[in-house]
KOLPA-5439 format. One record per residue (C-alpha): residue in one letter; residue number from 1; x negated, y, z negated. Coordinates in Angstrom, 1 decimal. Layout:
REM residues N
("a"; NUM; (X; Y; Z)),
...
//
This chain:
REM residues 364
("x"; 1; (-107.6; 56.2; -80.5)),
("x"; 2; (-106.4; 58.6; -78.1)),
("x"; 3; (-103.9; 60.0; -80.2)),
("x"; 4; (-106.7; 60.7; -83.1)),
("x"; 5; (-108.5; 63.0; -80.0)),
("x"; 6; (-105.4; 63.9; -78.9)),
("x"; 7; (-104.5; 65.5; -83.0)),
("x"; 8; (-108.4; 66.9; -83.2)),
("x"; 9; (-108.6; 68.6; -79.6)),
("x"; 10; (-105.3; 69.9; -80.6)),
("x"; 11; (-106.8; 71.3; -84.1)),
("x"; 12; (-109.6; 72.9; -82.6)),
("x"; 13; (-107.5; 74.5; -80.1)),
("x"; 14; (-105.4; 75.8; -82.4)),
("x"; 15; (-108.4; 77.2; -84.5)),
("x"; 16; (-109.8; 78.7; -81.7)),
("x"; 17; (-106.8; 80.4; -80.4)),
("x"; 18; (-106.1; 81.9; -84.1)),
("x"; 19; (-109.6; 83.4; -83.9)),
("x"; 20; (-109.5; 84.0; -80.4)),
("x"; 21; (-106.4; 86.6; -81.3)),
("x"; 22; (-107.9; 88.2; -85.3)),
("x"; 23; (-109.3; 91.3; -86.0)),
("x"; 24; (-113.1; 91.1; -85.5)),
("x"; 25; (-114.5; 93.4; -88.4)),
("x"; 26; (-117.6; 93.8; -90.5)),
("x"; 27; (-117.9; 96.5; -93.7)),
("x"; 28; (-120.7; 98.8; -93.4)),
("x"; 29; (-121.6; 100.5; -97.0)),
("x"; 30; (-121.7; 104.4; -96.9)),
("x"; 31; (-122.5; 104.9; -100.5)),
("x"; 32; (-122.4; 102.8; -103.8)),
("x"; 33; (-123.0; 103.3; -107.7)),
("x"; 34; (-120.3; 106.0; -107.0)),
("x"; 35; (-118.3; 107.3; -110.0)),
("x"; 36; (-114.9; 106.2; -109.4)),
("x"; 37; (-114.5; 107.4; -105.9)),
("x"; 38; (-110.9; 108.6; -105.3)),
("x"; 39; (-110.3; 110.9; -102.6)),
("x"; 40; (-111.5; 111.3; -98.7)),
("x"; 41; (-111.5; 113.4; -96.7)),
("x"; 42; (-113.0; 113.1; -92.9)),
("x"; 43; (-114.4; 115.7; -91.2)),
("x"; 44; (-115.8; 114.0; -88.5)),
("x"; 45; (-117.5; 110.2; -87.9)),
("x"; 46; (-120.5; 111.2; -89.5)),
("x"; 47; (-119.6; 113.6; -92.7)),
("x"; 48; (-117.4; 112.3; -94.9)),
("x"; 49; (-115.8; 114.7; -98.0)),
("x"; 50; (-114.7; 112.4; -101.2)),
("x"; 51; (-114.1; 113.3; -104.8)),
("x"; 52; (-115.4; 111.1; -107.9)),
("x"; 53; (-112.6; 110.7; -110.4)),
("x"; 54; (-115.1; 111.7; -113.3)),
("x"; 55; (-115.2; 115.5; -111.8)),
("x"; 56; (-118.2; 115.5; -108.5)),
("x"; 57; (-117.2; 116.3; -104.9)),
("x"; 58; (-119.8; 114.7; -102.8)),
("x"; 59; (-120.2; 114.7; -99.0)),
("x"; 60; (-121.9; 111.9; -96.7)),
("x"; 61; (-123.6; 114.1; -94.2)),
("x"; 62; (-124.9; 112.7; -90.8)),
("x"; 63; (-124.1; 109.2; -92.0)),
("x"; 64; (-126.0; 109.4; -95.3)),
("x"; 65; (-124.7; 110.2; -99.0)),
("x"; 66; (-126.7; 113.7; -100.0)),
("x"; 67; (-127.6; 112.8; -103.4)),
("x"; 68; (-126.4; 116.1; -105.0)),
("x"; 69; (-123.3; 116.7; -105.9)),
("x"; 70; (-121.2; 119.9; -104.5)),
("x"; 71; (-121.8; 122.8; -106.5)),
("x"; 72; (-119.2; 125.2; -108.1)),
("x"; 73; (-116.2; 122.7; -109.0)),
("x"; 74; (-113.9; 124.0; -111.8)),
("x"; 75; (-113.6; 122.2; -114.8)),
("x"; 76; (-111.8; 119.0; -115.1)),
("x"; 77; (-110.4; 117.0; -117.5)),
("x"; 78; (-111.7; 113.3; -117.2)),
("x"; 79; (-109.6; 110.9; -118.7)),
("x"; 80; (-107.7; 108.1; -118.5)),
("x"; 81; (-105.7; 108.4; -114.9)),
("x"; 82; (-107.6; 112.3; -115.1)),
("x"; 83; (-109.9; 113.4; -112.6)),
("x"; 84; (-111.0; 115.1; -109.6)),
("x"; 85; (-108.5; 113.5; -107.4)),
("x"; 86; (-107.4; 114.8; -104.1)),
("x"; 87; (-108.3; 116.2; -101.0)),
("x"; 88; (-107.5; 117.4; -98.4)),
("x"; 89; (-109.0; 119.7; -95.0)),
("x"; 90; (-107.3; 122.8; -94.1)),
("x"; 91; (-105.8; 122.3; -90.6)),
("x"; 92; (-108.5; 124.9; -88.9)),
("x"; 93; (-111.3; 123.6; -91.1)),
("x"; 94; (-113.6; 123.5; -87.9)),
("x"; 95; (-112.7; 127.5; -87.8)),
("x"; 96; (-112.5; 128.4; -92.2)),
("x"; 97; (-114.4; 125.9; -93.5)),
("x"; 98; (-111.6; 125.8; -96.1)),
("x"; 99; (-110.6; 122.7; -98.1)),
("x"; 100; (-107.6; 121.6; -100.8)),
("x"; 101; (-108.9; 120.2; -104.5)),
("x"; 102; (-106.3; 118.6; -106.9)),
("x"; 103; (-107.4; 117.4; -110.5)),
("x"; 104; (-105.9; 117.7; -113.9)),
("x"; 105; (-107.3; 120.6; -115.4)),
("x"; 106; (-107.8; 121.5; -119.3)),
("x"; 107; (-104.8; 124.5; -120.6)),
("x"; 108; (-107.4; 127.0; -122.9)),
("x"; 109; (-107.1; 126.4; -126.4)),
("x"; 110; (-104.7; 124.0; -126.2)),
("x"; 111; (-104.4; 120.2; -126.6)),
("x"; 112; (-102.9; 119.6; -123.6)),
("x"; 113; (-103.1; 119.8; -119.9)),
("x"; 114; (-102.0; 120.7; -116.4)),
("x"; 115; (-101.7; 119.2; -112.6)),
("x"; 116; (-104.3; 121.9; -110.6)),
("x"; 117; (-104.5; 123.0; -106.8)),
("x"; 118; (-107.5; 124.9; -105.4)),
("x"; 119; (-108.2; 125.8; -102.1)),
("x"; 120; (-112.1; 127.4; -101.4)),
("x"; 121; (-115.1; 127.4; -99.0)),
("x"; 122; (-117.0; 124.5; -98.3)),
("x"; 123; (-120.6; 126.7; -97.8)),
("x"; 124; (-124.0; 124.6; -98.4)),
("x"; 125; (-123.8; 122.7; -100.5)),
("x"; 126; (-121.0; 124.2; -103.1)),
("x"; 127; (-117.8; 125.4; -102.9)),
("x"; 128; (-117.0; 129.3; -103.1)),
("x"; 129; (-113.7; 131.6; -102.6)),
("x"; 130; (-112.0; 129.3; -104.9)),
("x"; 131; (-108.6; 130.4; -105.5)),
("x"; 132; (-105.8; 128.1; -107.5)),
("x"; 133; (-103.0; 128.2; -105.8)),
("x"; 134; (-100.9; 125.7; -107.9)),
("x"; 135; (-100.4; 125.1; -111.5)),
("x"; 136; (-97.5; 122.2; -112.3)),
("x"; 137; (-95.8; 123.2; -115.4)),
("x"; 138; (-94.9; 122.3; -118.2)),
("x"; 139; (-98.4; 121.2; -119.7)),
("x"; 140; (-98.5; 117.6; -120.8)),
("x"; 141; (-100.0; 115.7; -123.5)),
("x"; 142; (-100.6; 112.7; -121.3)),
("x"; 143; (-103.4; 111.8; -119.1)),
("x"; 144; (-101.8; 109.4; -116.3)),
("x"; 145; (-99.0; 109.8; -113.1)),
("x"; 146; (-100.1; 113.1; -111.8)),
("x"; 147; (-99.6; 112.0; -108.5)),
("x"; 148; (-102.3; 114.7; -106.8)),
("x"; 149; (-101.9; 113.8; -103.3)),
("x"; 150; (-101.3; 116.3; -100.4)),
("x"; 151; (-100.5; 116.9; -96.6)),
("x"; 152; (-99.7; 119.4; -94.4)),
("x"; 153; (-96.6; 119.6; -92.4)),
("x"; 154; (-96.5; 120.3; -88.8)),
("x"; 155; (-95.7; 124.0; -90.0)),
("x"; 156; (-98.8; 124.6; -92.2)),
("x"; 157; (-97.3; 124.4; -95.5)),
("x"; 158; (-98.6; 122.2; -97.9)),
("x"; 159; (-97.1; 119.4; -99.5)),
("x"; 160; (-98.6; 118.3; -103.1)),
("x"; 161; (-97.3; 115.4; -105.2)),
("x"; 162; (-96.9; 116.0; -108.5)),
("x"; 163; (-96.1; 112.7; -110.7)),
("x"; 164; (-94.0; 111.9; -114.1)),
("x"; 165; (-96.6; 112.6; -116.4)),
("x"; 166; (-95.4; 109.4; -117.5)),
("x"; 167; (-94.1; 110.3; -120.8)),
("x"; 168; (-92.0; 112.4; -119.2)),
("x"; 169; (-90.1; 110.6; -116.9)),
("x"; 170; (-86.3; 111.9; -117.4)),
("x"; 171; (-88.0; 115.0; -116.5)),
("x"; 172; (-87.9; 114.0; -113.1)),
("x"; 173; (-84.5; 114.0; -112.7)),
("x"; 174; (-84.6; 118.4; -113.7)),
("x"; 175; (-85.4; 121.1; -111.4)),
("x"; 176; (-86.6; 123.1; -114.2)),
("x"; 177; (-89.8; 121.6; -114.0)),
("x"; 178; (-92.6; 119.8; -112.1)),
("x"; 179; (-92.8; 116.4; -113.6)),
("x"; 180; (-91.7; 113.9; -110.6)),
("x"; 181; (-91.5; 116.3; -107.6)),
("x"; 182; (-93.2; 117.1; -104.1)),
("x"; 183; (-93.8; 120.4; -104.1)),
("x"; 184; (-94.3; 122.7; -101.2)),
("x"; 185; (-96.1; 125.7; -100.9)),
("x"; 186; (-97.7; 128.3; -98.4)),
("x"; 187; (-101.7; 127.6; -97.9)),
("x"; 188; (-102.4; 130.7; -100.1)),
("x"; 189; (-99.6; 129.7; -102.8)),
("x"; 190; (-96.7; 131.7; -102.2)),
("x"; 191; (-93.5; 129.9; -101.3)),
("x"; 192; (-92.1; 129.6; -98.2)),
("x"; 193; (-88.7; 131.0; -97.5)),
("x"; 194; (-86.5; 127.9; -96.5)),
("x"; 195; (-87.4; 125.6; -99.2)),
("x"; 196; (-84.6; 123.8; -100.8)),
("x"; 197; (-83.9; 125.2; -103.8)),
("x"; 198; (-84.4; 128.9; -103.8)),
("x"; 199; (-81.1; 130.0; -104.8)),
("x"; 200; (-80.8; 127.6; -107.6)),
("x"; 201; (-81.6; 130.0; -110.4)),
("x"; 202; (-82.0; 126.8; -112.5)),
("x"; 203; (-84.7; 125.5; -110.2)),
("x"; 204; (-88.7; 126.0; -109.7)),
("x"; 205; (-88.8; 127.4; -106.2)),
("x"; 206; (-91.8; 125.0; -105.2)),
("x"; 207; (-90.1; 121.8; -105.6)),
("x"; 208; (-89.3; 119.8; -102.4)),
("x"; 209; (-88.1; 116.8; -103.2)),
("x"; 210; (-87.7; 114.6; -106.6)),
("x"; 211; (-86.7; 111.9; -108.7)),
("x"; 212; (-90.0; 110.3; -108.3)),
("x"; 213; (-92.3; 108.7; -110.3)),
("x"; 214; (-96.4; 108.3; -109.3)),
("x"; 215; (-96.8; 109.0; -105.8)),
("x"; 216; (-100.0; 108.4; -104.7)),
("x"; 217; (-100.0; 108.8; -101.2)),
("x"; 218; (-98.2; 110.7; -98.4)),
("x"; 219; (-99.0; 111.3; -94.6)),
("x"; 220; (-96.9; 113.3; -92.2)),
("x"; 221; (-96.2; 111.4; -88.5)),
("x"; 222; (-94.1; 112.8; -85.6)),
("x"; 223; (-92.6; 115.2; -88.1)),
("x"; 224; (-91.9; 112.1; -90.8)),
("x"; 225; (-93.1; 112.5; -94.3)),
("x"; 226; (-93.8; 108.8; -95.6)),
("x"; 227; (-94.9; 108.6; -99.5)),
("x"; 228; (-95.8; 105.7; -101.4)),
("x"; 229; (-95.3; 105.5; -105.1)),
("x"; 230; (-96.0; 103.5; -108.1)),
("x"; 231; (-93.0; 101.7; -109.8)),
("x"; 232; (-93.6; 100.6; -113.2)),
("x"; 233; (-93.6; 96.8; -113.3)),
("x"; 234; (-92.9; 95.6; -110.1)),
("x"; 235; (-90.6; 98.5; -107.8)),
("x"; 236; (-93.2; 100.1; -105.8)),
("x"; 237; (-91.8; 101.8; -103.4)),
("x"; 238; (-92.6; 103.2; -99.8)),
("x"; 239; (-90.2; 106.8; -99.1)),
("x"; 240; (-89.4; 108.6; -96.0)),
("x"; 241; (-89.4; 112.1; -98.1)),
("x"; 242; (-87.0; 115.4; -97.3)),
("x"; 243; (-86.5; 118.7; -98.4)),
("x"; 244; (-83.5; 118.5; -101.3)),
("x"; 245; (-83.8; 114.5; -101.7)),
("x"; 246; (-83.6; 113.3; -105.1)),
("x"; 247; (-85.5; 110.0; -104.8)),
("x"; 248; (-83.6; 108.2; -108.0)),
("x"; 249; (-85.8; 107.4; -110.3)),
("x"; 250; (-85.5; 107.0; -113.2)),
("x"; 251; (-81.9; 106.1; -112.7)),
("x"; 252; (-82.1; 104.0; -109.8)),
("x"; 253; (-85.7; 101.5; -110.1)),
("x"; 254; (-86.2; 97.6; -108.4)),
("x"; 255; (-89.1; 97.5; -111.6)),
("x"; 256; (-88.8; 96.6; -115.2)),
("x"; 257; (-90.7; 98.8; -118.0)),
("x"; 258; (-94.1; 97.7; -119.2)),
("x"; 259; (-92.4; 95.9; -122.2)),
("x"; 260; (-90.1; 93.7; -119.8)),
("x"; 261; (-87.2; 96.0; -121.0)),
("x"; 262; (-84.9; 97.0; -118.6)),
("x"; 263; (-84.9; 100.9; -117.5)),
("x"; 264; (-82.0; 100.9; -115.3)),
("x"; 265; (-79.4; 98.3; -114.2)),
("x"; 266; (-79.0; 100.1; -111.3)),
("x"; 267; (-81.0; 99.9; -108.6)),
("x"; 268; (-78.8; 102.0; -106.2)),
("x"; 269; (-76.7; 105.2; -107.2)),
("x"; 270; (-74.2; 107.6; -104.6)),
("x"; 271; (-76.1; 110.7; -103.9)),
("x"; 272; (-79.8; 109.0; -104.5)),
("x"; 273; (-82.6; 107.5; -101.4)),
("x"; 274; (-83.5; 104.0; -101.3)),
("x"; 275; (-86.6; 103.3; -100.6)),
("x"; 276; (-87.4; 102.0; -96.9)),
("x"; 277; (-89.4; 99.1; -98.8)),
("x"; 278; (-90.1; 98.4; -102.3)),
("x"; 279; (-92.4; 95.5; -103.4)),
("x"; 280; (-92.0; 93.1; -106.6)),
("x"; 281; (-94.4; 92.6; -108.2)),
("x"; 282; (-96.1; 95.6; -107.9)),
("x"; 283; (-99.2; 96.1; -105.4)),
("x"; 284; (-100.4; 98.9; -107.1)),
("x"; 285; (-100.3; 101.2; -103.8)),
("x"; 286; (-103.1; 104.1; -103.7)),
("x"; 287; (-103.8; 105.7; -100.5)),
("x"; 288; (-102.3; 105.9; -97.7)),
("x"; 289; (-103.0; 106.9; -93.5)),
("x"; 290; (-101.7; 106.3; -90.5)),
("x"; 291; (-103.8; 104.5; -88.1)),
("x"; 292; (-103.8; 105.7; -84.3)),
("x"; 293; (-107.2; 104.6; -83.0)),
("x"; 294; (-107.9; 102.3; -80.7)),
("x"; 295; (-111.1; 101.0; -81.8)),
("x"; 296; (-108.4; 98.2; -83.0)),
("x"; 297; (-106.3; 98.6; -80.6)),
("x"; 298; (-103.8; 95.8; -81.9)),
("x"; 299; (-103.6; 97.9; -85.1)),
("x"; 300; (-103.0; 101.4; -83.5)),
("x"; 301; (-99.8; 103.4; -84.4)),
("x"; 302; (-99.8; 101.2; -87.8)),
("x"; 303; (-99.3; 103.0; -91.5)),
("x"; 304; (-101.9; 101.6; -93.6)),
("x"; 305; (-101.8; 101.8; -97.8)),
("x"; 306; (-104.8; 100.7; -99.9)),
("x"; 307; (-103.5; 98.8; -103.1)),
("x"; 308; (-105.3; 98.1; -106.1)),
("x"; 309; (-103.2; 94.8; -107.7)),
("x"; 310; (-104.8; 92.5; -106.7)),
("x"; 311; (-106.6; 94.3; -104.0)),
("x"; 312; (-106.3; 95.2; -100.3)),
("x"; 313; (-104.9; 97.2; -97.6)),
("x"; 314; (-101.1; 96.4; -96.2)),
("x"; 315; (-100.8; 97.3; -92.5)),
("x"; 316; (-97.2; 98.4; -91.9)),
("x"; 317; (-95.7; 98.5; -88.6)),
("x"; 318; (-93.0; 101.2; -88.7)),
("x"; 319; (-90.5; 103.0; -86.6)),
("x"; 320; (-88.8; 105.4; -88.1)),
("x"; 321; (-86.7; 104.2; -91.4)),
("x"; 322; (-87.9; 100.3; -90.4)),
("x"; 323; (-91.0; 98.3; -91.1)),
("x"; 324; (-91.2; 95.5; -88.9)),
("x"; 325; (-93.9; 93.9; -90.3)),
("x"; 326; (-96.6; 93.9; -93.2)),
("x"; 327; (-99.8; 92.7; -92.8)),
("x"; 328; (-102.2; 92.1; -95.9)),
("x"; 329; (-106.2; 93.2; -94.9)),
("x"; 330; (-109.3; 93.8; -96.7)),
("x"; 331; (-108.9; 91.7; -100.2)),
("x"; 332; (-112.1; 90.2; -100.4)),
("x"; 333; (-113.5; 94.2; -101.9)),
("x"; 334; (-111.7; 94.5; -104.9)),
("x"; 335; (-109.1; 97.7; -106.4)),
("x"; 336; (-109.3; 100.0; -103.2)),
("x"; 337; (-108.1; 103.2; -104.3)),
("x"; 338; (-107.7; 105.5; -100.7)),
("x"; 339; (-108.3; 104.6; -97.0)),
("x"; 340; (-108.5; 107.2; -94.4)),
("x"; 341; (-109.0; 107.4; -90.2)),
("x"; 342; (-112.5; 107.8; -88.9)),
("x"; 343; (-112.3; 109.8; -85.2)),
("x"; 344; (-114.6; 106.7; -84.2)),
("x"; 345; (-111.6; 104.8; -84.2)),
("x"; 346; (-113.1; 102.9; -87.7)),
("x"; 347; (-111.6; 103.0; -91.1)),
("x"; 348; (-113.2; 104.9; -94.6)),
("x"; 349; (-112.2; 102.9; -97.7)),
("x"; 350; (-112.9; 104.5; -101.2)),
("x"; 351; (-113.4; 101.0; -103.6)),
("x"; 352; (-112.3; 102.0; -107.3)),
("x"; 353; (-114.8; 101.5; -110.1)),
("x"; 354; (-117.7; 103.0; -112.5)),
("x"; 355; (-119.6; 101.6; -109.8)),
("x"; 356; (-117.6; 102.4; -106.6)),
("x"; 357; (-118.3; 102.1; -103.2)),
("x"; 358; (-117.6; 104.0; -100.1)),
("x"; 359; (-117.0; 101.8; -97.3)),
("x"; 360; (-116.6; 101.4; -93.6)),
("x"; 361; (-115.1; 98.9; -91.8)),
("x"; 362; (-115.8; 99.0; -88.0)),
("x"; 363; (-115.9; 96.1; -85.1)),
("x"; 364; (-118.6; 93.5; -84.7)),
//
């Protein structure tokens, strides 16, 4: 008899202690019936910038959703992975009001079309001073793996991601093009003077970095660019990008194609970056940012990337080139396509779908 109390003081000890020591959290909805929401972009705790895949920018202002889409967005192709996807503030928004766009936009009069970069004026309630400031060539006849992602680096210039175009993926291992690439630019579009591979007369002066396939999101910490990409089946892969890198694929993959053929046998090749963790099978990773609030404090200083197979958010804890430890959160929502950093300390998540949901999650 006094074992039994013994084993069930003992149980609800241990229960107690795990929930003493969890994340307390509740989700707080900031807009639904949203059109594929894709892209955030916080401006403070209150207003809230995110693109819907099917072409609206629309902006949560004082804590509500303003039921009218921003005015004056270019056109954009909508289909398949197509879409009004990224986002991004300039660095002295608060000053210029200025903001990055990235979608795949239609070539004129032909059947085919092109990774676009805008920068412009967020005025009320439209965007003016719109100026594209990069174009990813060659066109494609695909609509998937444009990658549209950016970030700034610590020196202003802009990083963009610029995927495989999927059809296209040999591509990635040429300079002469943009298929597979981070690019880097000036905030106006001119190229900056020490990237990589200026004097290679063979090479397009804005790539970065390449040999990659879909990346889909990239955040710059202490200096470190960290990029998440999508293998194909199963090879997912989390980067630590620089200038001149050529990232492998697709010589060098830990997935198999869609078919279950193999693409490479090789998974590492002299000369190419291995990934600082890869998953198998695939998680699908989205968006990505890097967590230093404290309004969870046992998750500040954590990288965190939204995944849409099956579902969640991973919390990595990384130092430099090393991730300690992977947590799995938020998998009771469904595909969560970005996640972003509130000032507040809470966290934004954009949850995929024709009726997608913008969502806070914030402590009880």
């Amino acid at each position: 008899m006094i074992n039994k109390i013994n084993i069930i003081l003992l149980s609800l000890f241990t229960s107690w202690f795990a929930n003493a020591n969890s994340t307390d959290y509740k989700y707080l909805t900031l807009a639904e019936n949203l059109s594929h929401p894709w892209g955030i972009a916080v401006i403070d705790k209150d207003n809230i910038l995110f693109t819907e895949l099917s072409g609206q920018l629309r902006i949560i202002e004082n804590g509500v959703l303003n039921p009218e889409p921003i005015k004056g967005i270019p056109e954009v192709l909508f289909a398949g992975q197509g879409g009004l996807s990224g986002i991004i503030l300039d660095p002295e928004y608060d000053s210029n009001n200025t903001i990055y766009l990235s979608f795949s936009s239609p070539d004129e009069g032909k059947k085919t079309n092109t990774l676009e970069v805008i920068r412009a004026k967020l005025s009320s309630g439209s965007i003016e001073q719109v100026e594209t400031i990069f174009k990813a060539s060659p066109s494609r006849r695909t609509a998937a793996h444009y990658g549209a992602k950016m970030a700034f680096l610590d020196d202003g210039t802009l990083l963009i991601t610029s995927g495989d175009g999927f059809n296209y993926r040999e591509s990635a291992q040429y300079l002469d093009n943009h298929y597979g690439k981070i690019i880097r630019i000036n905030s106006d579009g001119s190229i900056p003077k020490d990237n990589p591979f200026l004097e290679n007369k063979d090479a397009r002066p804005e790539i970065w970095s390449y040999g990659h396939r879909n990346l889909q999101g990239i955040v710059v910490v202490d200096g470190i660019v960290y990029e998440n990409e999508h293998g194909p089946m199963g090879g997912d892969e989390l980067n630590i990008a620089e200038p001149s890198k050529n990232y492998g694929w697709p010589a060098i993959t830990y997935g198999k194609d869609y078919s279950g053929a193999t693409i490479s046998p090789f998974t590492e090749k002299e000369g190419m970056e291995q990934p600082i963790k890869y998953w198998v099978p695939s998680i699908a990773p989205s968006g990505m940012t890097y967590y230093t609030g404290t309004l969870f404090p046992e998750w500040t200083n954590s990288l965190f990337i939204s995944a849409l197979v099956p579902g969640d958010v991973r919390r990595l804890e990384v130092s430099g080139n090393i991730v300690s430890e992977e947590e799995i959160l938020f998998n009771d929502l469904g595909r969560i396509r970005d996640v972003a950093s509130s000032p507040d300390g809470s966290i934004i998540l954009a949850i995929d779908g024709q009726n997608g949901k913008l969502i806070r999650v914030t402590s009880r």
